[in-house]
Backbone as CSV, one residue per row, in Angstrom:
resi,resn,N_x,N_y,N_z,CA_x,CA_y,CA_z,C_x,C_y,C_z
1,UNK,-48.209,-60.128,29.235,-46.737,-60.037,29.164,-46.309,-58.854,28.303
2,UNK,-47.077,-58.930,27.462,-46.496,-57.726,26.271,-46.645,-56.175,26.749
3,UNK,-47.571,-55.809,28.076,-47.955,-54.531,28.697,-46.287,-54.782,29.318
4,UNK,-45.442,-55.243,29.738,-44.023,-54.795,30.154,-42.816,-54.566,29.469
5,UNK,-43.315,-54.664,28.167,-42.322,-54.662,26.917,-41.949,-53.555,26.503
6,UNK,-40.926,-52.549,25.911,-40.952,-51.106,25.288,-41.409,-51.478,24.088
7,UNK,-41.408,-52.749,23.465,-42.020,-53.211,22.242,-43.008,-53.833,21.994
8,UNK,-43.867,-53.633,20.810,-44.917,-55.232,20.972,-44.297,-56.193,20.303
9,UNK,-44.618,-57.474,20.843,-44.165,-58.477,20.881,-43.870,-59.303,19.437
10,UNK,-44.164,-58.814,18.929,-44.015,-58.734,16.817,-42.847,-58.277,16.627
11,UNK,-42.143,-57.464,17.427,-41.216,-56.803,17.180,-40.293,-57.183,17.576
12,UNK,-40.017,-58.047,18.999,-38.757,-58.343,19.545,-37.849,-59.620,18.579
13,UNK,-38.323,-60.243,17.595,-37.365,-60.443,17.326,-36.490,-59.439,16.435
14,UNK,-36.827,-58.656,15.826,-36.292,-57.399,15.211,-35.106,-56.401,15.906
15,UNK,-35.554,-56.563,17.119,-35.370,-55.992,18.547,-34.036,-56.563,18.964
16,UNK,-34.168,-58.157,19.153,-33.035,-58.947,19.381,-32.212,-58.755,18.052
17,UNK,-32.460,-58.893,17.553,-31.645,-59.172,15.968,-30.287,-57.297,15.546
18,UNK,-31.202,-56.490,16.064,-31.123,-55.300,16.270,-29.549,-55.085,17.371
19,UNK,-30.141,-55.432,18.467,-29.501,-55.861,19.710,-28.075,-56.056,19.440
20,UNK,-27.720,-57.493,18.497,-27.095,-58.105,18.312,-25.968,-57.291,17.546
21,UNK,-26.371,-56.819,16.776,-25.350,-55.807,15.853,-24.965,-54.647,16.543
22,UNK,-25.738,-53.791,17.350,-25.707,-52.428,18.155,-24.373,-52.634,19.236
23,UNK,-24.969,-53.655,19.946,-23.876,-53.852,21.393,-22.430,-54.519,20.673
24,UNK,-22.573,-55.569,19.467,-21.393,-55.999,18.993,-20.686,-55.021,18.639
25,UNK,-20.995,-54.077,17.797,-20.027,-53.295,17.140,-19.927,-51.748,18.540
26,UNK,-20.361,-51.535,18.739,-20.560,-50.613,19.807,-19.229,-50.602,20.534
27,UNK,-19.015,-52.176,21.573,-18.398,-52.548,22.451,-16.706,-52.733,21.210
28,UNK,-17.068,-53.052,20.357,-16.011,-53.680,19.112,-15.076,-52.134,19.066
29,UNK,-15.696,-51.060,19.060,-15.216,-50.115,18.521,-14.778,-49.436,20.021
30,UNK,-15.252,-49.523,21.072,-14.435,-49.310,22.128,-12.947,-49.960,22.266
31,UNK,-12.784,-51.142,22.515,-11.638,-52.195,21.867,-10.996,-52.080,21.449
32,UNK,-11.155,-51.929,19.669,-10.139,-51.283,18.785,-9.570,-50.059,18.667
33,UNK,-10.146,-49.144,18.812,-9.713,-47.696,19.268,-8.573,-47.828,20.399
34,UNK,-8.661,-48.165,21.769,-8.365,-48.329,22.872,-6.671,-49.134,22.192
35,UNK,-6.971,-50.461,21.210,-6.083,-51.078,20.865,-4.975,-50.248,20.170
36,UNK,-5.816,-49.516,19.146,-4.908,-48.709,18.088,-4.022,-47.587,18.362
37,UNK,-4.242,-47.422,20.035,-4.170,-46.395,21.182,-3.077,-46.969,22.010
38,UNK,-2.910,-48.046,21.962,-1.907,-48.886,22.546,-2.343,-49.651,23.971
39,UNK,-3.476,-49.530,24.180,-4.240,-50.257,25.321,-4.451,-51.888,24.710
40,UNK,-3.949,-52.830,24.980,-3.816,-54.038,25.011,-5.270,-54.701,25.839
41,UNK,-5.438,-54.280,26.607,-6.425,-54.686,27.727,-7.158,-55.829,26.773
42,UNK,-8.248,-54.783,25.966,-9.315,-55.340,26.194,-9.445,-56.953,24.674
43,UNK,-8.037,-56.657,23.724,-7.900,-57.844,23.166,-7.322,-59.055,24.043
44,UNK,-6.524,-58.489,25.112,-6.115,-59.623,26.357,-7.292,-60.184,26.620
45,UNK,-8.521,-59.748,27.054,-9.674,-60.399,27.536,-10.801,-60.891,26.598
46,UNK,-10.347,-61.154,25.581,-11.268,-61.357,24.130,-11.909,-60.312,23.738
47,UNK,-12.132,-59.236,24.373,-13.256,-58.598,23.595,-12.926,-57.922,22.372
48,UNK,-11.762,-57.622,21.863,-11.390,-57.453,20.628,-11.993,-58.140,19.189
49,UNK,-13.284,-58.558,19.215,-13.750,-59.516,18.596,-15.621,-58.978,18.280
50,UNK,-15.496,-59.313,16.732,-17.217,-59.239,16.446,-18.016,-60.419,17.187
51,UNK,-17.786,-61.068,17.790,-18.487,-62.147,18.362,-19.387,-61.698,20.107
52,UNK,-21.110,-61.915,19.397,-21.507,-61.419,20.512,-21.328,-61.855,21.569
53,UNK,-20.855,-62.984,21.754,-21.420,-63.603,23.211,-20.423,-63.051,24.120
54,UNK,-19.009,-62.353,23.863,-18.075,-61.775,24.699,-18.512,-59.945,24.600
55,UNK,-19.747,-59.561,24.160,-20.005,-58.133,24.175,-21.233,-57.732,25.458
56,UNK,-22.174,-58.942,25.024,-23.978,-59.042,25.273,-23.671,-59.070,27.234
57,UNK,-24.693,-57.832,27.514,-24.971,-57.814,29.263,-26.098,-58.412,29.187
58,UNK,-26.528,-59.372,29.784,-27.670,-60.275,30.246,-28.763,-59.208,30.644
59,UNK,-28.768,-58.094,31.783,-29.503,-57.275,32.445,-29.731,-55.934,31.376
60,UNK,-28.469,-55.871,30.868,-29.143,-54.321,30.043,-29.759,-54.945,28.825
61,UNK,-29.357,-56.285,28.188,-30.303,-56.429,26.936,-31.443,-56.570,27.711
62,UNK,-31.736,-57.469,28.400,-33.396,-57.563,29.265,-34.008,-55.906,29.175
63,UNK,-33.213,-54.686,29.714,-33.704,-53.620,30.087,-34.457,-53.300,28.818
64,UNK,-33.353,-52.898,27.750,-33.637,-52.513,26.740,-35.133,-52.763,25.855
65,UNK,-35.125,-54.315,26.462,-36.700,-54.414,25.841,-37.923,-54.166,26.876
66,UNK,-37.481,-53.751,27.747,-38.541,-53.461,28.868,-38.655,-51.984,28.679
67,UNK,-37.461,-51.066,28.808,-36.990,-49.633,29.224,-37.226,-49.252,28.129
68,UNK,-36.664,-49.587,26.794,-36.095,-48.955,25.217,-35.137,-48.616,25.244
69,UNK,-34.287,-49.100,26.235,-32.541,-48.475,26.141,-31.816,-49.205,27.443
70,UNK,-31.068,-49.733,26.838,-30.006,-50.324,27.648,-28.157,-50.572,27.831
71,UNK,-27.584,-51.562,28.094,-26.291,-51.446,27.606,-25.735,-53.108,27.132
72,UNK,-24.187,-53.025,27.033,-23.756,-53.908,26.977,-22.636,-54.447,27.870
73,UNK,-21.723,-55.141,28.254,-20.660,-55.403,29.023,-19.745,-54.241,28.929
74,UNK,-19.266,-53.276,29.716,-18.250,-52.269,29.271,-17.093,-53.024,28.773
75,UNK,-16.219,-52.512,28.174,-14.923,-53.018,27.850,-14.277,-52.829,28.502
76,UNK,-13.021,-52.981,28.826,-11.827,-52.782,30.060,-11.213,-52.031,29.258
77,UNK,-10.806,-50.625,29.561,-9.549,-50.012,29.232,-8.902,-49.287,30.391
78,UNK,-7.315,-49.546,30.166,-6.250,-48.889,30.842,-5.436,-47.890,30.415
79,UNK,-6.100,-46.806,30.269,-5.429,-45.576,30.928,-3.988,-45.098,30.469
80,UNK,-2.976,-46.107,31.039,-1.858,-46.243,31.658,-0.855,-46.829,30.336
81,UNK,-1.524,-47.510,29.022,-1.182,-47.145,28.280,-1.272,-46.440,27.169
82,UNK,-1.557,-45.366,27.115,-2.103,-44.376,25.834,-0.887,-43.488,26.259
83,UNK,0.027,-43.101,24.985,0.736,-41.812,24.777,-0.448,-40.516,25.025
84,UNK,-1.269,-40.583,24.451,-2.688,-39.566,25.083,-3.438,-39.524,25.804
85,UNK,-3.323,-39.893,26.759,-4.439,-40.097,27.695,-5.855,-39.474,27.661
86,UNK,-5.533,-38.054,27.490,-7.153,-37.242,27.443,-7.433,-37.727,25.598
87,UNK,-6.586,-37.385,24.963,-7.054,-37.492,23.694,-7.708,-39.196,23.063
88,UNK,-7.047,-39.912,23.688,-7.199,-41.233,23.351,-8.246,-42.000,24.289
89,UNK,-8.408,-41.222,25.505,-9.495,-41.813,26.579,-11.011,-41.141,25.401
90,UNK,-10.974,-39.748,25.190,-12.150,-39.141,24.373,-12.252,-40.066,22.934
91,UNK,-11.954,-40.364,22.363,-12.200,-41.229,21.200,-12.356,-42.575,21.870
92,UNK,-11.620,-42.985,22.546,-12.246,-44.454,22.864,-13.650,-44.361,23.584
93,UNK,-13.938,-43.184,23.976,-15.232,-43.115,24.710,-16.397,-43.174,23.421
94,UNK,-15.635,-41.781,22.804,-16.720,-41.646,21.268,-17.221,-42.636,20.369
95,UNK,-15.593,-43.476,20.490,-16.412,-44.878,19.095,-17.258,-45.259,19.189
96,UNK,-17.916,-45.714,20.714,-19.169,-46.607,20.580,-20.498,-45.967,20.223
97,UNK,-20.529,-44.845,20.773,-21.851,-44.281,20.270,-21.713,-43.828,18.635
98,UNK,-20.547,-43.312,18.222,-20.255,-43.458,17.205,-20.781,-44.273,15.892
99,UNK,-20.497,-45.473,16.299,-20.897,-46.769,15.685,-22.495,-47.142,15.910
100,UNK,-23.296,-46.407,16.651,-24.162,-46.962,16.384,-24.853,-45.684,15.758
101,UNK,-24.480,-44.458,15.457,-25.281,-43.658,14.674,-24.863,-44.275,13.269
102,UNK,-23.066,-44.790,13.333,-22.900,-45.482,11.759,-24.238,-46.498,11.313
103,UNK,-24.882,-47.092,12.183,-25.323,-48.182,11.685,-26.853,-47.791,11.208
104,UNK,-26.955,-46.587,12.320,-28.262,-46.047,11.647,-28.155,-45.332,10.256
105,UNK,-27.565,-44.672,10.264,-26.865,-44.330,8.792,-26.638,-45.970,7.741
106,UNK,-26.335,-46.667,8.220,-26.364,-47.671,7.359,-27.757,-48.568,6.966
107,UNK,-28.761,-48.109,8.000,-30.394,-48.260,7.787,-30.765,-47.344,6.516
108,UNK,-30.573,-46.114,7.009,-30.985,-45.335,6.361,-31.014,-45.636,4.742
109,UNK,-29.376,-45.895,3.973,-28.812,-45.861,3.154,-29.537,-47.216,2.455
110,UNK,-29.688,-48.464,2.977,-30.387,-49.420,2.952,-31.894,-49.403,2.416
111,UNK,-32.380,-48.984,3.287,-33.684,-48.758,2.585,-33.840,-47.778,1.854
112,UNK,-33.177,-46.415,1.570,-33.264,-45.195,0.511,-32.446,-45.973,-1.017
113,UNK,-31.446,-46.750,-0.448,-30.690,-47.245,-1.648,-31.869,-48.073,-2.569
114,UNK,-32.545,-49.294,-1.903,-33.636,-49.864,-2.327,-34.628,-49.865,-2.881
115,UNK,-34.848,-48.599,-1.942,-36.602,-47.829,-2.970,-35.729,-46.969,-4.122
116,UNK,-34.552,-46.419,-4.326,-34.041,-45.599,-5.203,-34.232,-46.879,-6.386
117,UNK,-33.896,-47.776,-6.087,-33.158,-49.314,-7.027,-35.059,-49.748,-7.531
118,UNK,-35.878,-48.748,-6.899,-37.383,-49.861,-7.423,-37.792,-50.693,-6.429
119,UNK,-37.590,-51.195,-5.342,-38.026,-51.690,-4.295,-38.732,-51.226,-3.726
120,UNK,-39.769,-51.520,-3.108,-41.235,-51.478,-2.313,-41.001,-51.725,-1.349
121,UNK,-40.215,-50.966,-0.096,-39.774,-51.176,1.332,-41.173,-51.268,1.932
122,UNK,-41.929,-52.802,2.123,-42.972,-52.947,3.144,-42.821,-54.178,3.842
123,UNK,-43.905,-53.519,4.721,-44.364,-55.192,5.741,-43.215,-55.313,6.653
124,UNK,-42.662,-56.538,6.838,-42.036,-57.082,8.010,-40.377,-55.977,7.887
125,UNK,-40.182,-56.118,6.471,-38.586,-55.624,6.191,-38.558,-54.154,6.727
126,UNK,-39.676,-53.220,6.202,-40.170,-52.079,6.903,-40.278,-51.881,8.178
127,UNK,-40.300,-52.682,9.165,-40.762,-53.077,10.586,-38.893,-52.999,11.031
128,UNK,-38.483,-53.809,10.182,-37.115,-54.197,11.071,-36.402,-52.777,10.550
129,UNK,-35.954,-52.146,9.497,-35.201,-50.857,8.688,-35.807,-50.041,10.451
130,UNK,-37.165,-49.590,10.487,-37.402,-48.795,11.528,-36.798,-49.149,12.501
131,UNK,-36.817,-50.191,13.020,-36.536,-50.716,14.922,-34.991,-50.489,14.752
132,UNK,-34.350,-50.860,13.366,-32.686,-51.024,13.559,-32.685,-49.548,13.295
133,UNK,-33.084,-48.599,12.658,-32.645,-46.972,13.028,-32.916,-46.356,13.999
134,UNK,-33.868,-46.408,14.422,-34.777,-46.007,15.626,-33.814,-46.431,16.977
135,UNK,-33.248,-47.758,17.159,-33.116,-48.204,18.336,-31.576,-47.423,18.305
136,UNK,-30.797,-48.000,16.989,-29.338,-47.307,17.046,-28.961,-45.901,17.804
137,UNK,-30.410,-44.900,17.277,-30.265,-43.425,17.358,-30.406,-43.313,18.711
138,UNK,-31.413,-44.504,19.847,-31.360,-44.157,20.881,-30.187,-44.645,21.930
139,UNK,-29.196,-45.192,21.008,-28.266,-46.142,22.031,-27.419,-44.898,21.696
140,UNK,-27.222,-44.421,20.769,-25.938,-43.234,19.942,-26.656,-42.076,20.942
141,UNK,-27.921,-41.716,21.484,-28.602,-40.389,22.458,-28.034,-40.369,23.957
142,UNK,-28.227,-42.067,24.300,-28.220,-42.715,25.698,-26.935,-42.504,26.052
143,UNK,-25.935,-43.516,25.245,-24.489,-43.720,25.755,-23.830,-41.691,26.153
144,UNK,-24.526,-40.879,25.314,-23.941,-40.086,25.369,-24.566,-38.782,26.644
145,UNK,-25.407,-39.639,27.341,-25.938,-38.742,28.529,-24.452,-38.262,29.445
146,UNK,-24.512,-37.595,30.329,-23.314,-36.773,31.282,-23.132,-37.597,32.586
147,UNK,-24.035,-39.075,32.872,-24.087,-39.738,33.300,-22.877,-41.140,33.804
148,UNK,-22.458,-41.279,34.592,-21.587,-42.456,34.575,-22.319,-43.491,34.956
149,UNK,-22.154,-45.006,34.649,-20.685,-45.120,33.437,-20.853,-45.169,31.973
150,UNK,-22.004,-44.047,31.616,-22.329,-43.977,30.373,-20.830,-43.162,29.622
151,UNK,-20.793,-43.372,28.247,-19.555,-42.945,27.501,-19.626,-41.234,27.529
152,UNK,-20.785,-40.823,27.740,-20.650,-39.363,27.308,-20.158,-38.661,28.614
153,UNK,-20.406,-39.063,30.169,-19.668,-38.936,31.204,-18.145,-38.957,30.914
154,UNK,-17.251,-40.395,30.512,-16.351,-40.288,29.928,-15.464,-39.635,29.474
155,UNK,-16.580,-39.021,28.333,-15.956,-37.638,27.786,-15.623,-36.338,28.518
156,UNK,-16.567,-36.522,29.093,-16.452,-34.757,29.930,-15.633,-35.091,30.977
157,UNK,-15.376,-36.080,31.447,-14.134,-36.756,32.558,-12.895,-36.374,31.848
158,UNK,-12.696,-36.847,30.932,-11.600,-36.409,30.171,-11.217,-34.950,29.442
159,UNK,-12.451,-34.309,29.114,-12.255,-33.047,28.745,-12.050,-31.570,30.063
160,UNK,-12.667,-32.494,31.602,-11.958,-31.710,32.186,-10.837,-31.378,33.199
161,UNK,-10.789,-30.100,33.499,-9.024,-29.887,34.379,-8.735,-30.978,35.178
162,UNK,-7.658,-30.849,35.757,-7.061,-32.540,36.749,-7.804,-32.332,37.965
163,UNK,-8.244,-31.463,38.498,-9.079,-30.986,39.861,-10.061,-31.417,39.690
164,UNK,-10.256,-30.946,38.909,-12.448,-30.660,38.364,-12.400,-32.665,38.522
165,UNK,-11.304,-33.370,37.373,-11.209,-34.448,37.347,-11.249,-35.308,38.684
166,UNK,-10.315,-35.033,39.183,-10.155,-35.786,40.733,-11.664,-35.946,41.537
167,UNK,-12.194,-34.986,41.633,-13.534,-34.563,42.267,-14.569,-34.982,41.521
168,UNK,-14.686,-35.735,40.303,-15.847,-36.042,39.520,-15.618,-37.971,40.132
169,UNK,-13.895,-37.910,40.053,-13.744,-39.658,39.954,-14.083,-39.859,42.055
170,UNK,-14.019,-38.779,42.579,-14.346,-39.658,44.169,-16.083,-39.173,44.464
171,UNK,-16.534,-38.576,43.731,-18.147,-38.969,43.629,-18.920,-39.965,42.792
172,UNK,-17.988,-40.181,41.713,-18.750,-41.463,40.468,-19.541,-42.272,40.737
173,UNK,-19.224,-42.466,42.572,-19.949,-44.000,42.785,-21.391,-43.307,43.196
174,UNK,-21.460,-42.253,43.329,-22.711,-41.418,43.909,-23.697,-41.200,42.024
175,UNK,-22.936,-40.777,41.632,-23.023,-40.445,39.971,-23.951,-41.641,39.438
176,UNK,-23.335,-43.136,39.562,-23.795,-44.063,39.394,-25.573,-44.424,39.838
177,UNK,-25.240,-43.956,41.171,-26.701,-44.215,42.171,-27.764,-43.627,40.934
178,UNK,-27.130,-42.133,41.020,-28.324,-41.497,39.613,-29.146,-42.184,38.938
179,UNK,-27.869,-42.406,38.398,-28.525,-42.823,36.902,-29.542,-44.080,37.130
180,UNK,-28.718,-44.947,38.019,-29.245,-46.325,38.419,-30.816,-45.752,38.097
181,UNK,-31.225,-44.841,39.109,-32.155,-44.235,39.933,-33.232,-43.705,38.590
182,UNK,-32.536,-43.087,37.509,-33.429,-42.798,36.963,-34.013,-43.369,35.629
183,UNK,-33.112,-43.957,35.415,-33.048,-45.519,34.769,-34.385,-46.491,35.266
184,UNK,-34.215,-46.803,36.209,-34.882,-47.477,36.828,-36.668,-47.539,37.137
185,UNK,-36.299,-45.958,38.046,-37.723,-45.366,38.767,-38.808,-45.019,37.534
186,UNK,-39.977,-45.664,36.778,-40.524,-45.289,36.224,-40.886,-43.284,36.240
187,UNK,-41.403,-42.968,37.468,-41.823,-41.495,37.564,-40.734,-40.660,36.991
188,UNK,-39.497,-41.158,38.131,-38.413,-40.178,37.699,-37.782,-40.232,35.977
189,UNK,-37.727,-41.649,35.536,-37.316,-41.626,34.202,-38.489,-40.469,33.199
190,UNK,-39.864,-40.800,33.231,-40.965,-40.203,32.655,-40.511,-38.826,33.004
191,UNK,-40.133,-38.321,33.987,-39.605,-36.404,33.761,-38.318,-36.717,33.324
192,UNK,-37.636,-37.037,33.209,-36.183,-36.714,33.121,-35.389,-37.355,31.839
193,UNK,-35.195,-38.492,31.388,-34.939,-39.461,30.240,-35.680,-39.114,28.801
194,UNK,-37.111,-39.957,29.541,-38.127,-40.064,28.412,-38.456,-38.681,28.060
195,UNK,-38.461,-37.458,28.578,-38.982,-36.165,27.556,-38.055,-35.705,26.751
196,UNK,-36.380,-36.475,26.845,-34.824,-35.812,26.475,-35.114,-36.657,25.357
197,UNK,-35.590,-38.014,25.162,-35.457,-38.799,24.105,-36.171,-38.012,23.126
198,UNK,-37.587,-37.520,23.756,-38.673,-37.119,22.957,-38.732,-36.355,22.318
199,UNK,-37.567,-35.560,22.412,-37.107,-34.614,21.141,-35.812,-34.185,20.517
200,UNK,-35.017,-35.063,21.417,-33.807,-35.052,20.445,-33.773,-36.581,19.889
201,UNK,-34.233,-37.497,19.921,-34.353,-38.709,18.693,-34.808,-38.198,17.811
202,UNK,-36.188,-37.786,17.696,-36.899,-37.948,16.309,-36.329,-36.279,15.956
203,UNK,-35.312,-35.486,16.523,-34.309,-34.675,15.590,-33.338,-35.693,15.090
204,UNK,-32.747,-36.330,15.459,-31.784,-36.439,15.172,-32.330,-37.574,14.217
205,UNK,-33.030,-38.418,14.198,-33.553,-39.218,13.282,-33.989,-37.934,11.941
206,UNK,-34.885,-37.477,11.929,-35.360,-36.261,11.067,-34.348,-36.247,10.264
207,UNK,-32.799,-35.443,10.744,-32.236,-34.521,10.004,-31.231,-35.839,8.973
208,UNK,-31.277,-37.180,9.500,-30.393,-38.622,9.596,-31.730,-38.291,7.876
209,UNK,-32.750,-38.692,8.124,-33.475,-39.025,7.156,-33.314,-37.940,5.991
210,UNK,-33.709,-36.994,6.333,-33.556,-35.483,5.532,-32.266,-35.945,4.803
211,UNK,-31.385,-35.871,4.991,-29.814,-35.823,4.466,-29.948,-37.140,3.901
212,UNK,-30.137,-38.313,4.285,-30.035,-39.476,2.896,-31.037,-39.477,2.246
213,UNK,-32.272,-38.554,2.238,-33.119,-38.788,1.514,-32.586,-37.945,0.206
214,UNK,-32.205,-36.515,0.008,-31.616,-35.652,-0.325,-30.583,-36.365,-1.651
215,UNK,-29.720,-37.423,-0.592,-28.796,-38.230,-1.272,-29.050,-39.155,-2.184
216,UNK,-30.078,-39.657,-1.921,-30.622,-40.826,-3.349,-31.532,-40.085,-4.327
217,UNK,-32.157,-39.478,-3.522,-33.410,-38.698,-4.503,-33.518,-37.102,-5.024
């Protein structure tokens, strides 16, 4: 069982536990943004709320521990009320990935704060500090692929002209197939995904570490 896992099996509860905070606040910060924006939507439908069980996708948490990256329930937002539309669609896109580099940053700070304080960051606590930075940095890499209906698509939906726009939203459903596709297809993910992770995570982890290490010590 454990040869289908992105984790070994020591790890998933770390993994789940991980999970739990990433997609909550992730999806939380889509929501509130959207809210503070004047989009009502998505507190109409509960998701305005730290409570996982109105955030958690059944299929992308499964992925995530199979794949190493997955999603959560999108949030509903409308458009139709934002005084900004481009400006307020781009930040509601941004928060979520947003929030989960916050949280890796809040790993970070955690265990540098600790060993600064005299603490001996080992064993199991060491195990989980890694999986909860590690996994954050790849949900904060993922969400932000050019991909729909990933958030970083989103962005560039919104950042471009009304043409360019029109013509991105009557292919999306083709856009979708993609990703599905490479998501999915072991071969195709192994060229395409997995070599993008393979060196912009452990940058972006690196420079995450570099800079709070800097900061305590």
């Amino acid at each position: 069982m454990e040869g289908f896992l992105a984790y070994p099996l020591k790890w998933i509860p770390y993994v789940a536990i991980t999970l739990v905070f990433a997609f909550t606040l992730h999806e939380f910060a889509h929501a509130y943004v959207a809210y503070k924006f004047g989009d009502e939507t998505a507190k109409k439908q509960g998701r305005l709320t730290l409570n996982p069980m109105q955030h958690l996708d059944p299929f992308g948490t499964i992925l995530i521990l199979i794949a190493g990256f997955g999603w959560a329930r999108p949030v509903p937002v409308n458009r139709y009320f934002f005084k900004k539309p481009r400006l307020a669609g781009i930040l509601v896109s941004a928060a979520g990935p947003l929030s989960n580099l916050l949280l890796a940053c809040v790993g970070f700070i955690v265990g540098y704060g600790l060993s600064r304080m005299g603490f001996n960051i080992t064993g199991n606590f060491n195990d989980f500090l890694n999986i909860f930075i590690q996994l954050n940095i790849v949900l904060f890499i993922f969400n932000l692929l050019p991909l729909p209906p990933l958030d970083g698509y989103r962005i560039i939906e919104d950042l471009a002209p009304n043409d360019v726009r029109a013509k991105m939203t009557q292919y999306e459903q083709y856009g979708v197939l993609v990703f599905l596709i490479l998501v999915l297809i072991p071969p195709l993910n192994a060229m395409t995904i997995q070599p993008l992770f393979g060196v912009v995570i452990p940058w972006v982890s690196s420079v995450l570490s570099n800079f709070f290490y800097g900061v305590f010590f």
